[in-house]
C-alpha positions as CSV (number, residue, x, y, z in Angstrom):
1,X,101.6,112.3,99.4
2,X,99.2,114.4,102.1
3,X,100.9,113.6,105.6
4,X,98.1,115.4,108.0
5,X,100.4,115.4,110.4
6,X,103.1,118.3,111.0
7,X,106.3,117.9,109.9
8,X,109.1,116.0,111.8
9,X,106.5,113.6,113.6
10,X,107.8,110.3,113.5
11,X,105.0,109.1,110.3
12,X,106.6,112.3,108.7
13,X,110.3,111.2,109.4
14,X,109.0,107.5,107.6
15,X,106.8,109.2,104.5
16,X,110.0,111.3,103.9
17,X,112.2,108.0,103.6
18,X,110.3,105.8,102.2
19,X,108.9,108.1,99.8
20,X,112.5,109.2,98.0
21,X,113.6,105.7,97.5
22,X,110.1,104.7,96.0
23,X,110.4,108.0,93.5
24,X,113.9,106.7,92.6
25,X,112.6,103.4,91.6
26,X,110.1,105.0,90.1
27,X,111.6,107.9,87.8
28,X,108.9,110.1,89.3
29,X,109.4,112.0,92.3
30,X,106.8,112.0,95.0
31,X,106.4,115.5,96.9
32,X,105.1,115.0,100.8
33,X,103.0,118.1,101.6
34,X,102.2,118.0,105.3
35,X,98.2,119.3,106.0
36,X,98.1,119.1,109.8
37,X,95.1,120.5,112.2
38,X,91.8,118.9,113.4
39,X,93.4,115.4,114.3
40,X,94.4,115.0,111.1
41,X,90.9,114.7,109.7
42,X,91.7,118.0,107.3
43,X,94.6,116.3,105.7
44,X,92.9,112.7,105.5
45,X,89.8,114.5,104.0
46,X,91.8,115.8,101.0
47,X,92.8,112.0,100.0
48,X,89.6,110.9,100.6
49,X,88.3,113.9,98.0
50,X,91.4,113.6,95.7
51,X,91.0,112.2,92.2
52,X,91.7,108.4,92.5
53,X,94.1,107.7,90.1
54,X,97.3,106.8,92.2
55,X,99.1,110.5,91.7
56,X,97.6,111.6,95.0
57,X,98.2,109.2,98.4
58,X,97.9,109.6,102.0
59,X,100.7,108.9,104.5
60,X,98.4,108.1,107.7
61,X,99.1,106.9,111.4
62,X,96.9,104.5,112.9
63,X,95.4,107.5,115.4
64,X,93.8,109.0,112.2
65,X,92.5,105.9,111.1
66,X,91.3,103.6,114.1
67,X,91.5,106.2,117.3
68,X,89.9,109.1,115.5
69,X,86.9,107.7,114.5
70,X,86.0,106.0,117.9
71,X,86.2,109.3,119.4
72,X,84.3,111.7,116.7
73,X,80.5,111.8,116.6
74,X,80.2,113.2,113.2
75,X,83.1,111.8,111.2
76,X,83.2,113.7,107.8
77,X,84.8,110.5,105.7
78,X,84.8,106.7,106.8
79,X,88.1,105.6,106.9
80,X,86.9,102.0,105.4
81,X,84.9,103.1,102.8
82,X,86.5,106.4,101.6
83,X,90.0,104.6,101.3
84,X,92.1,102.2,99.7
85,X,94.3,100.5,101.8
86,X,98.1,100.2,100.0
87,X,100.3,99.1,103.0
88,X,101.3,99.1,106.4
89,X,104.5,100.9,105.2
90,X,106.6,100.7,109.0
91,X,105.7,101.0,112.7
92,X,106.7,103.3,115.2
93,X,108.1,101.8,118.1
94,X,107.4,102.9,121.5
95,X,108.9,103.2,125.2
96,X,108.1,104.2,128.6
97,X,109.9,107.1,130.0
98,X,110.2,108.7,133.2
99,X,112.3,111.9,134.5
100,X,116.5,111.0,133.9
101,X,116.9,111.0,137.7
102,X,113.6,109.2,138.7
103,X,113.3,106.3,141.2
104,X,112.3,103.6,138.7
105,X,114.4,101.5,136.5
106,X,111.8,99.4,134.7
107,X,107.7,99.6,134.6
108,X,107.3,97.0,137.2
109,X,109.0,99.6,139.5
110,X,106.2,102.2,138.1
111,X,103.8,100.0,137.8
112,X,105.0,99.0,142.1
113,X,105.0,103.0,142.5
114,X,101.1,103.9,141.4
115,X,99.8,100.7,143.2
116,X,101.9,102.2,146.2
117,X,100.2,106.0,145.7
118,X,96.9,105.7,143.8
119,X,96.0,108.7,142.2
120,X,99.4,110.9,142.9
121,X,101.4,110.1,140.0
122,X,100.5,111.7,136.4
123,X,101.7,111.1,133.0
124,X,102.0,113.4,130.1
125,X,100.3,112.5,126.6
126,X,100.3,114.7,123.3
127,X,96.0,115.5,123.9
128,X,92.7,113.9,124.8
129,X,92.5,110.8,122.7
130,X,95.8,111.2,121.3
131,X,98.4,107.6,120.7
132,X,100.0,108.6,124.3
133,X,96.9,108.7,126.1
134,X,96.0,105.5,124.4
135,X,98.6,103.6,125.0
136,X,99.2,104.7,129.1
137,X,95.1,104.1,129.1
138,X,95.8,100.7,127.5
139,X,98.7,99.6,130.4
140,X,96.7,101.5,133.3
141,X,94.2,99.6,132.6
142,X,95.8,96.2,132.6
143,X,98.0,96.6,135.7
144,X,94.8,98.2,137.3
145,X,96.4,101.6,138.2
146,X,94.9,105.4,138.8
147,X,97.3,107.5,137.4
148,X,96.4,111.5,136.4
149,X,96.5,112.4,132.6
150,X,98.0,115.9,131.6
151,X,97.4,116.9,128.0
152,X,100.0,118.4,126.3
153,X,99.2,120.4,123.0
154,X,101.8,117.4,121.3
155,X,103.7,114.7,121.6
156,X,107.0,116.7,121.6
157,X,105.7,119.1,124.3
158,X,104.8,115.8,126.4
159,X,108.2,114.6,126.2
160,X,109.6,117.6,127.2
161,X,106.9,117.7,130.1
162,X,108.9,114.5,131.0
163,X,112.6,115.7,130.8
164,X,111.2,119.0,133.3
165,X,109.5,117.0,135.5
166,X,106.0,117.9,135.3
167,X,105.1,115.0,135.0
168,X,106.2,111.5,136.6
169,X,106.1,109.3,133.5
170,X,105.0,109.3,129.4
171,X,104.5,106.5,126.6
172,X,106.1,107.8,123.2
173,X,107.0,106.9,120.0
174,X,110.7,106.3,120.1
175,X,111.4,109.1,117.2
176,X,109.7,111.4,119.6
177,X,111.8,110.8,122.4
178,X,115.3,108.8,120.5
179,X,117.3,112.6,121.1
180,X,115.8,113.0,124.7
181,X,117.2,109.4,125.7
182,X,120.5,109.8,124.4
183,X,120.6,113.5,126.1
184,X,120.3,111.8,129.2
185,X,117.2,114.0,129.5
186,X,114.8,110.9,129.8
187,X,115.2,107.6,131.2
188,X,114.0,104.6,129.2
189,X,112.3,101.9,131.4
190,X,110.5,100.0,128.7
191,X,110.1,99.1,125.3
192,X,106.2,98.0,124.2
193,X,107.9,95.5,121.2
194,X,107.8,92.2,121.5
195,X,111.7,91.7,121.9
196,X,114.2,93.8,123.1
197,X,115.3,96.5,120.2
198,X,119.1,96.3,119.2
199,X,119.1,99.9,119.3
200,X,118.4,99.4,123.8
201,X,119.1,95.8,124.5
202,X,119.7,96.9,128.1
203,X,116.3,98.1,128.5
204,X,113.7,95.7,128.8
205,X,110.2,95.0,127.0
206,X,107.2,96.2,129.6
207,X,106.0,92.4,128.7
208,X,109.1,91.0,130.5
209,X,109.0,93.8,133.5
210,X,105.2,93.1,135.5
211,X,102.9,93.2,132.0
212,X,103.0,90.4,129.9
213,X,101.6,90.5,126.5
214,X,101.5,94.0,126.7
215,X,102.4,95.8,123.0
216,X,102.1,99.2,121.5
217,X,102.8,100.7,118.8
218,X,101.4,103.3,115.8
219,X,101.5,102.9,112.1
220,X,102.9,104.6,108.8
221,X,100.2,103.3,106.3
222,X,100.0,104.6,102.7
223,X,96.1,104.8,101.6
224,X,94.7,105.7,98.2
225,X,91.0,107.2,98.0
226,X,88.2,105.1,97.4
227,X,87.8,103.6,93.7
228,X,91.6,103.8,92.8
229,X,92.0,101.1,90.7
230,X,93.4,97.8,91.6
231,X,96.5,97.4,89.4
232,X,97.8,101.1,90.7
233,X,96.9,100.0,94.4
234,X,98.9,96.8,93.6
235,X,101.6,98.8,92.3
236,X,102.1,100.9,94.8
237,X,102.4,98.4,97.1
238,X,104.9,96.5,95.7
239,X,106.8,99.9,95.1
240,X,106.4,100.6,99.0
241,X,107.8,97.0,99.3
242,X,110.6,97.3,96.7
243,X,111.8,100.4,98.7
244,X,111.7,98.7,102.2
245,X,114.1,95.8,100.5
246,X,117.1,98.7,100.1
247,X,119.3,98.0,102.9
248,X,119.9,101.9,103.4
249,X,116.4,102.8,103.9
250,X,115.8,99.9,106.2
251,X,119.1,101.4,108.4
252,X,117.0,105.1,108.1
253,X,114.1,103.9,109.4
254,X,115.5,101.7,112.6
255,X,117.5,105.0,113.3
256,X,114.1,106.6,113.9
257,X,112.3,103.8,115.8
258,X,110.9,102.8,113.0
259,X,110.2,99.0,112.0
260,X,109.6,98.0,108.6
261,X,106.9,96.3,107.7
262,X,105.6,96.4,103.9
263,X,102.0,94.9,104.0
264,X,99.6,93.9,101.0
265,X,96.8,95.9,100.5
266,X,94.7,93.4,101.5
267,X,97.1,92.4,104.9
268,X,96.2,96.4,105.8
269,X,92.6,95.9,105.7
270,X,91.7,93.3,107.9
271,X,94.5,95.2,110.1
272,X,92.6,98.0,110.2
273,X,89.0,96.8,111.1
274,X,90.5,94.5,113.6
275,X,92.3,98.1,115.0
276,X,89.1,99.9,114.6
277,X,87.6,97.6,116.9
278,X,90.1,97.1,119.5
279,X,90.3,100.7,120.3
280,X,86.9,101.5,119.9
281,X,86.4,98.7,123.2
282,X,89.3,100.5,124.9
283,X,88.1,104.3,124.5
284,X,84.7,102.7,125.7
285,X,85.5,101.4,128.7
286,X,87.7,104.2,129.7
287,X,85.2,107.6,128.4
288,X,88.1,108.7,126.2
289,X,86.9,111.9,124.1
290,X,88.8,114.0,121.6
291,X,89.8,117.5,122.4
C-alpha cells in the first residue's frame, strides 16, 4: 500500500491499522511504504501506474483526491479515471484549537473575537491549499470573518505554531493535535462532527457553538489503479470491511480521531465526485492556490 503521505500523519496512523488486521485475515501481509512530496501527487502517481491486479493499493486522504486537483493546472493522473475506488476506509475527525491560555472557550467566542477585530487575528494551516487552510476557509467564510492565514511547512508544525502562540487559532485533524490537547498545550474549543465525540464530550460541536451545519473532516480511502478487476475491487472491500468489524481495531482507530467508516466501492465514488465539486466551488470563491 503507497501512503503519499509521510509517516505518522493521521491517514498513516489508519493505513497502518487497518492494514495488519486485513493481512491477518488475509494470510498475506500488506507492507505500507510511505512516498511523500509534491502534495502527494508522486505517491498517488505510482498507484495510478502500478500493475492493476489488487497487489498494489493506495492509502489516500481526500486533499490528494478532491483538493489537489481543484488547485493544479496540469494534473499528471485524474483521480476519477486513473483509479478504482475500494472504500472510504475511516475519517479523521477534526477540532478547533486555540493557544491553552487563550480568551475563548468555544468558536462562537472566536467567531465574537474576529468580528470584534477584523483582520488582526491569524490562524496557522499545514500550506497553501492544504486540509487546514480548507477547512478555516470553509468556516471563515460562513461566519463571514477576515482572519490572516500563516502557512506552515505541515500540519504538525501548525499545531505547534498554536501551542507557541504564533498564531491565534488552527483547524486540525484530531491525531494531529490528540497529544497537544491532553499536554495542556492546546485548548480544544470545537469539534467539526456532527455530535459531540465520547473521547471530549465537554467540548462542543462548532455546529452547536454560532455555526450550524458546519462539518469537517478528511478521509482514509483505499484506491486501486484504473482496470483492476471487479471481483479483487469487491474483495478488498469487503476485507477493508471485515477488518473495521474487529472490536480492537475499531478502539485503535477512535484512539487516533479516527471514525470508521467501511464504504462500497461504489458508496466512495459518488463520494468523491460530489467532494470534487464541493471544494472545487470553495477554492473558487476564495483564490486558493497550491504552494
Amino acid at each position: 500500500m503507497i501512503v503519499p503521505l509521510a509517516a505518522g500523519s493521521a491517514v498513516d496512523a489508519a493505513a497502518r491499522i487497518v492494514a495488519d488486521k486485513m493481512g491477518r485475515n488475509l494470510g498475506q501481509a500488506i507492507v505500507i511504504e510511505n512516498q511523500p512530496g509534491a502534495a502527494g501527487l508522486i505517491g498517488a502517481g505510482n498507484v495510478a501506474k502500478a500493475a492493476p491486479d489488487g497487489y498494489t493499493i493506495g492509502g489516500f486522504n481526500d486533499s490528494i483526491m478532491t483538493m489537489v486537483p481543484n488547485m493544479t493546472p496540469k494534473m499528471p493522473w485524474d483521480i476519477l479515471k486513473d483509479f478504482e475506488p475500494v472504500s472510504l476506509v475511516a475519517t479523521v475527525e477534526w477540532g478547533l484549537v486555540v493557544p491553552a491560555d487563550a480568551p475563548e472557550k468555544t468558536a462562537a467566542d472566536l467567531i465574537a473575537l474576529a468580528k470584534k477585530q477584523p483582520g488582526v487575528l491569524n490562524y496557522g494551516s499545514g500550506g497553501n491549499g492544504s486540509p487546514q487552510h480548507i477547512a478555516m476557509a470553509l468556516f471563515a467564510s460562513q461566519a463571514g470573518l477576515n482572519m490572516k492565514h500563516v502557512p506552515y511547512k505541515g500540519a504538525t508544525q501548525a499545531a505547534m505554531g498554536v501551542a507557541g502562540k504564533e498564531v491565534d487559532a488552527a483547524f486540525q485533524g484530531l491525531a494531529t493535535v490528540t497529544s497537544l490537547i491532553k499536554a495542556n498545550k492546546v485548548r480544544l474549543i470545537g469539534v467539526t462532527t456532527p455530535k459531540r465525540m465520547p473521547q471530549f464530550p465537554d467540548v462542543p460541536t462548532v455546529s452547536e457553538s454560532g455555526m450550524p451545519g458546519f462539518e469537517f473532516n478528511s478521509w482514509f480511502t483505499m484506491m486501486a489503479p484504473a482496470g483492476t478487476p471487479k471481483d479483487i475491487v469487491h474483495k478488498l472491500a469487503a476485507e477493508v470491511q471485515k477488518a473495521l468489524a474487529d472490536p480492537e481495531v475499531r478502539e485503535k482507530l477512535a484512539a487516533q480521531g479516527l471514525t470508521p467508516r467501511g464504504t462500497t466501492p461504489e458508496e466512495l465514488g459518488a463520494a468523491t465526485r460530489a467532494q470534487l465539486a464541493k471544494y472545487g466551488a470553495l477554492i473558487k470563491a476564495n483564490n486558493i492556490t497550491a504552494e
